[in-house]
C-alpha positions in Angstrom: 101.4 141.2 98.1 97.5 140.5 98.1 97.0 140.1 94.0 97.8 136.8 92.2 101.6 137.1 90.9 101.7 137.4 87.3 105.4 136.7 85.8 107.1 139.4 84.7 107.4 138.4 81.1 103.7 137.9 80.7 103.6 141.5 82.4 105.8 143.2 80.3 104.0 141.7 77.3 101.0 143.2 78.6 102.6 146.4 79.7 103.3 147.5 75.8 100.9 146.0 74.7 98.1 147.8 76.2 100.2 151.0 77.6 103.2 151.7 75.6 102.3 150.7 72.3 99.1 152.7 72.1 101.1 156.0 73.2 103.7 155.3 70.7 101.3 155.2 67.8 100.0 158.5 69.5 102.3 160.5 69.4 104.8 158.9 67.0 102.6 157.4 64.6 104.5 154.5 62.4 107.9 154.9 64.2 109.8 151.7 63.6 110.7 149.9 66.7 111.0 146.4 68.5 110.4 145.6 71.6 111.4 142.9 74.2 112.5 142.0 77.5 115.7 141.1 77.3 118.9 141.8 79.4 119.0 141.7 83.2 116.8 140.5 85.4 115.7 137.2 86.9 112.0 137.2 85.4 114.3 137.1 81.8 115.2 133.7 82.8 111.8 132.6 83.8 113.1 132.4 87.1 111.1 135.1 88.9 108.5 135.3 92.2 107.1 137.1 94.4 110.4 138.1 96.0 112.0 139.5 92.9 109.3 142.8 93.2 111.7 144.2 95.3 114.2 144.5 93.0 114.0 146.0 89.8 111.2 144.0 88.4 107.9 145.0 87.1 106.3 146.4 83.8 109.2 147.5 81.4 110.7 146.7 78.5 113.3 147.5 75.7 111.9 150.0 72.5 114.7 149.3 69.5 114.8 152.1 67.2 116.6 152.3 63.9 119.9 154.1 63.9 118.7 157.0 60.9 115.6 157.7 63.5 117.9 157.8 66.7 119.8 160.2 64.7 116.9 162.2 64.5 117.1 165.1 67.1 116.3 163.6 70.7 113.7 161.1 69.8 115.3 158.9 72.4 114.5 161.5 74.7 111.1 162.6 73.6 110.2 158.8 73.7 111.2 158.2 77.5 110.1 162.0 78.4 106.2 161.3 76.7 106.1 157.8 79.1 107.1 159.5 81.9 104.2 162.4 82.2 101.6 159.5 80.3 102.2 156.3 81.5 99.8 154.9 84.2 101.2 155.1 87.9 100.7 151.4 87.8 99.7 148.5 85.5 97.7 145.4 86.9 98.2 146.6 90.0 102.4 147.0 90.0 103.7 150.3 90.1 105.7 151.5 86.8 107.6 153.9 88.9 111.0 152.4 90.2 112.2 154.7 93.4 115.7 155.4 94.9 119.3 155.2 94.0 120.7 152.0 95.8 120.7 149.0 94.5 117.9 147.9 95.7 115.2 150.2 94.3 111.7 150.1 95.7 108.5 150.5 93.5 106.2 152.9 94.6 103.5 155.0 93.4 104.0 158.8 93.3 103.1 162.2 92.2 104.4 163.7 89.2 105.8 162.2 86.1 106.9 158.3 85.8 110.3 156.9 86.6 109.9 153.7 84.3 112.5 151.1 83.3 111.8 151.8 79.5 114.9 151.4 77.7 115.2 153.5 74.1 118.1 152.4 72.0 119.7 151.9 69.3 119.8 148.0 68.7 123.8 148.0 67.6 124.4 150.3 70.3 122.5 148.1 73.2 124.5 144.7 71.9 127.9 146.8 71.8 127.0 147.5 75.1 126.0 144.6 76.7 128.0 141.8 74.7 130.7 144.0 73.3 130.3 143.2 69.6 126.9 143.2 67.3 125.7 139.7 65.9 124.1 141.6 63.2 127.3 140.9 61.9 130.4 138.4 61.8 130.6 136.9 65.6 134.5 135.7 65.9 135.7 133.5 67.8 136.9 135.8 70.6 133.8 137.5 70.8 132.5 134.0 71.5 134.8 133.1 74.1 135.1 136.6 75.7 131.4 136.6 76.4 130.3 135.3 79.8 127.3 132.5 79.1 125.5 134.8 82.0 125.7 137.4 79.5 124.7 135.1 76.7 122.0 133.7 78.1 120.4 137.1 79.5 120.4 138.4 75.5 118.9 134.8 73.9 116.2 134.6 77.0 113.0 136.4 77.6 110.7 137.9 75.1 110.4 139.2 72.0 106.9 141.1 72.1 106.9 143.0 68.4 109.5 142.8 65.9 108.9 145.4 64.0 112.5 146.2 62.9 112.9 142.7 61.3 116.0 142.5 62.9 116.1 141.4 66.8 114.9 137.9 66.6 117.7 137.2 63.5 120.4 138.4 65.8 119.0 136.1 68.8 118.8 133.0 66.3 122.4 133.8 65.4 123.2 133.8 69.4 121.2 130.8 70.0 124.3 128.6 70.5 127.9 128.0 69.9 129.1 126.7 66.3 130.0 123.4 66.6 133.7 123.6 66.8 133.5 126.3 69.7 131.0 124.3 71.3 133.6 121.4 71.3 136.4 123.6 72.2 134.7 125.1 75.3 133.5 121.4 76.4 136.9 120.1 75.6 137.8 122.8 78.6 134.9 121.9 80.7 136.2 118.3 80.6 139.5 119.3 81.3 138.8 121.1 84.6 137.1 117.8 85.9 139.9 115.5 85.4 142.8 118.4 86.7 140.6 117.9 90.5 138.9 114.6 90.3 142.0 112.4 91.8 142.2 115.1 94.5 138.5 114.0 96.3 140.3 110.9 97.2 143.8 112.0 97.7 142.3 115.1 100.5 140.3 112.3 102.2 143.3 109.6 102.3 144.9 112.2 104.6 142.4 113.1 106.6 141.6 116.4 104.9 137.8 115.9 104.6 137.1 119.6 104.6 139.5 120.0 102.0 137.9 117.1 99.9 134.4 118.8 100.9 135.8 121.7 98.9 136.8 119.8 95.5 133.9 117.8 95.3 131.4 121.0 95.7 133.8 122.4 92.6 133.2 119.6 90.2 129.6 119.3 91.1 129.8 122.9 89.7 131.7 121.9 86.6 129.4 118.7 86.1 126.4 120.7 87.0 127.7 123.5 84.1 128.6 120.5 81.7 125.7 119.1 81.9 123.8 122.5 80.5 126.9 122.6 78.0 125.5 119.2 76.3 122.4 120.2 76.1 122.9 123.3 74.3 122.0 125.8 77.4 124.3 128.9 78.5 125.1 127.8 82.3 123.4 131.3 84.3 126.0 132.6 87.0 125.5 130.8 90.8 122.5 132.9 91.8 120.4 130.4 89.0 122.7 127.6 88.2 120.8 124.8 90.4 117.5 126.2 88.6 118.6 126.2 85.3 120.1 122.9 85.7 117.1 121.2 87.4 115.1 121.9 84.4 117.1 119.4 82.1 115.4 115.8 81.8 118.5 114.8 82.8 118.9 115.9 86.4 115.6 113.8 87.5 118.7 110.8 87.3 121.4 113.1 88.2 120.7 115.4 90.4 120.2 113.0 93.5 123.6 111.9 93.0 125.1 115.0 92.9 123.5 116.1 96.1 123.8 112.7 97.9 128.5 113.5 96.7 127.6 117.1 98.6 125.8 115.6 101.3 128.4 112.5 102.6 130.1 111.8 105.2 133.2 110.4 104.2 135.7 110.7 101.1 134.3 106.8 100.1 131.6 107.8 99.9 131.5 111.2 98.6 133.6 109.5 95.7 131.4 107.0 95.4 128.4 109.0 94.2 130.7 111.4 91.8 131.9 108.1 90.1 128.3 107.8 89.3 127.7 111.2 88.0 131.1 111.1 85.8 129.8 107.8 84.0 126.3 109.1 83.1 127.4 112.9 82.3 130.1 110.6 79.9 127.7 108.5 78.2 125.9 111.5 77.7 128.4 113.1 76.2 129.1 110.2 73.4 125.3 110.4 72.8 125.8 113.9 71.3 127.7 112.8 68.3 130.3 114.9 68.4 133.8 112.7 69.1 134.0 109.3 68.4 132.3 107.4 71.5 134.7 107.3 74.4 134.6 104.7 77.6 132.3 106.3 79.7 133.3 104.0 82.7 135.5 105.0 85.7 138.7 103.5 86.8 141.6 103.8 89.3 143.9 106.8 89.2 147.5 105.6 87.7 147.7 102.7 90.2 146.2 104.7 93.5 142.5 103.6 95.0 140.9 106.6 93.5 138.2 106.4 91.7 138.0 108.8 88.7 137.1 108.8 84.8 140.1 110.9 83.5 138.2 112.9 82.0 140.9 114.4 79.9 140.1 111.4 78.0 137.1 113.4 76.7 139.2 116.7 76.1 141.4 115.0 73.5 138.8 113.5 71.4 136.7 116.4 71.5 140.4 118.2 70.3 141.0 116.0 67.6 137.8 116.2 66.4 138.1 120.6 65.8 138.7 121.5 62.1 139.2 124.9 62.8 142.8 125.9 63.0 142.6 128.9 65.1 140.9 126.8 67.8 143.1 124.2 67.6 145.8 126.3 68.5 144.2 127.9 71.4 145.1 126.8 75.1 142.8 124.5 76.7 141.2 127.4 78.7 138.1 128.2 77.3 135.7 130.9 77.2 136.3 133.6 79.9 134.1 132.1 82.9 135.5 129.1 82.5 138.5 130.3 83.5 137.4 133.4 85.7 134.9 134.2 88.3 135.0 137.6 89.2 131.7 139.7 89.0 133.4 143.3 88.8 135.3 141.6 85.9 132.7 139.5 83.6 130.1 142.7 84.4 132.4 145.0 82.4 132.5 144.1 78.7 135.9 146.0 78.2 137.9 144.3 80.6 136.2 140.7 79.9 137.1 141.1 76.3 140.9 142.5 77.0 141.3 139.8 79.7 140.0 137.2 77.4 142.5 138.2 74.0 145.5 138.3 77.0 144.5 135.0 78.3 144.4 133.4 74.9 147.5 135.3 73.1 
């Protein structure tokens, strides 16, 4: 592509701006409506370039419509129908029309009316949808921990371009983060991942097994990696954008060298060497936030063997005793649902995540 790139958040801005928004007042005068770009998509998350045009990116963006006026007879569909035979064919020089069925669709320019990516919805009806409950209202603590941070991050991200509902940027406050005591609980189970593998770098290695001890070290870089974001109050994205997201903390200017140098060794001495590092500044991180009473952030042998580790379960029980919520101090130290599972088909479909998530923590 010849033109300067122009992220897709700044273009969808621009898109209603100066092509949707003058049609609506056009032809539906004062309708209510908000409009964002929230959702999926990697331009969302700021993460975007030239290689995401290829994939369902360009101008688009959500229209939010109160529920008396989607009651009204098709407006929904009047809406989306007027864009499509009005809308440009493109838009600073990006087709509007997205092309084909797979899934990867191709923009093009054609003849006849406009394929857009212009979402009309209902705003209850597009959070039911995509977290499974509707922060308009009480948010429990399963619909907390049943909700993937992918999916939590993808709805608190992006763009708010016109509010004019009074209602979207409320419900995105009250998503911003986890309430305190969930926010403990879920590191308390962040925590206790770590210390259920971080004896085995060593123990894999001892025998020769440095694949093996490869393996377990690349996991808990992972879990340190999504700890990290965890402390500072940022929804880990799913593997596609997790070594993004992370590299933007202040933090992993210090860290993340170590954490590559534990993927990068040679040997199980070594490789343990560097995580040691990483557990004692993730830990004194940790006692910097407040939330427990300050726990020993330094590393130590594992119950008499020459293994380096910070037992980090240490850090799960005083982040337990210090939740005064009952119903989470009753809950097994699994955590939210991707935490504990990792299965696209499963955290993409709301219905399942949410069953799967009361089974897991009956």
């Amino acid at each position: 592509m010849d033109q300067r790139f122009v992220p897709g958040v700044e273009l969808c801005a621009s898109f209603y701006h100066d092509a949707v928004a003058p049609l609506l007042r056009q032809y539906f005068g004062a309708l209510p409506h908000s409009a964002a770009r929230i959702g999926h998509g990697s331009e969302v998350l700021g993460f975007d370039t030239e290689r995401s045009a290829d994939h369902e990116w360009g101008p688009r963006v959500q229209l939010f419509l109160r529920k008396e006026d989607m009651a009204e007879s098709r407006v929904a569909e009047q809406i989306s129908e007027m864009l499509s035979e009005r809308l440009p064919k493109t838009f600073l020089g990006y087709p509007t029309h997205f092309a084909g069925d797979g899934p990867v669709r191709q923009m093009r320019v054609t003849e006849g009316p406009v394929r857009h990516r212009i979402d009309v919805a209902e705003l209850g009806d597009w959070y039911l949808g995509r977290l499974g409950f509707d922060p308009r209202g009480e948010i429990t603590t399963s619909d907390w921990l049943a909700t993937p941070t992918q999916a939590l991050v993808e709805e608190t991200a992006g763009i708010v371009i016109h509010d004019g509902l009074g209602e979207l940027e409320t419900a995105r406050a009250r998503l911003a983060w986890y309430p305190d005591d969930i926010w403990r609980y879920i590191l308390a189970c962040q925590w206790q991942r770590i210390s259920q593998e971080e004896a085995f770098v060593g123990r894999a290695g001892e025998v020769g097994d440095e694949l093996g001890s490869a393996i377990v070290a690349a996991r808990i870089v992972r879990d340190l990696m999504r700890l990290a974001l965890l402390i500072d109050r940022m929804y880990p994205p799913y593997s596609k954008w997790l070594g993004r997201a992370f590299s933007r903390l202040p933090r992993a200017t210090e860290l993340g060298p170590v954490l590559t140098a534990a993927l990068s060794a040679r040997g199980w001495h070594e490789r343990e060497r560097h995580l040691a590092r990483a557990y004692e500044r993730i830990a004194v991180a940790h006692n910097e936030l407040g939330l427990t009473e300050p726990v020993d952030p330094s590393t130590r042998n594992y119950h008499g063997r020459p293994f380096q580790v910070l037992h980090a379960e240490r850090f799960t029980a005083a982040l337990r005793a210090a939740i005064t919520e009952p119903e989470l101090q009753a809950l097994p130290m699994i955590g939210a649902i991707d935490q504990y599972a990792d299965s696209t088909d499963l955290l993409g479909d709301r219905t399942r995540a949410r069953a799967t998530a009361r089974a897991a923590l009956a």
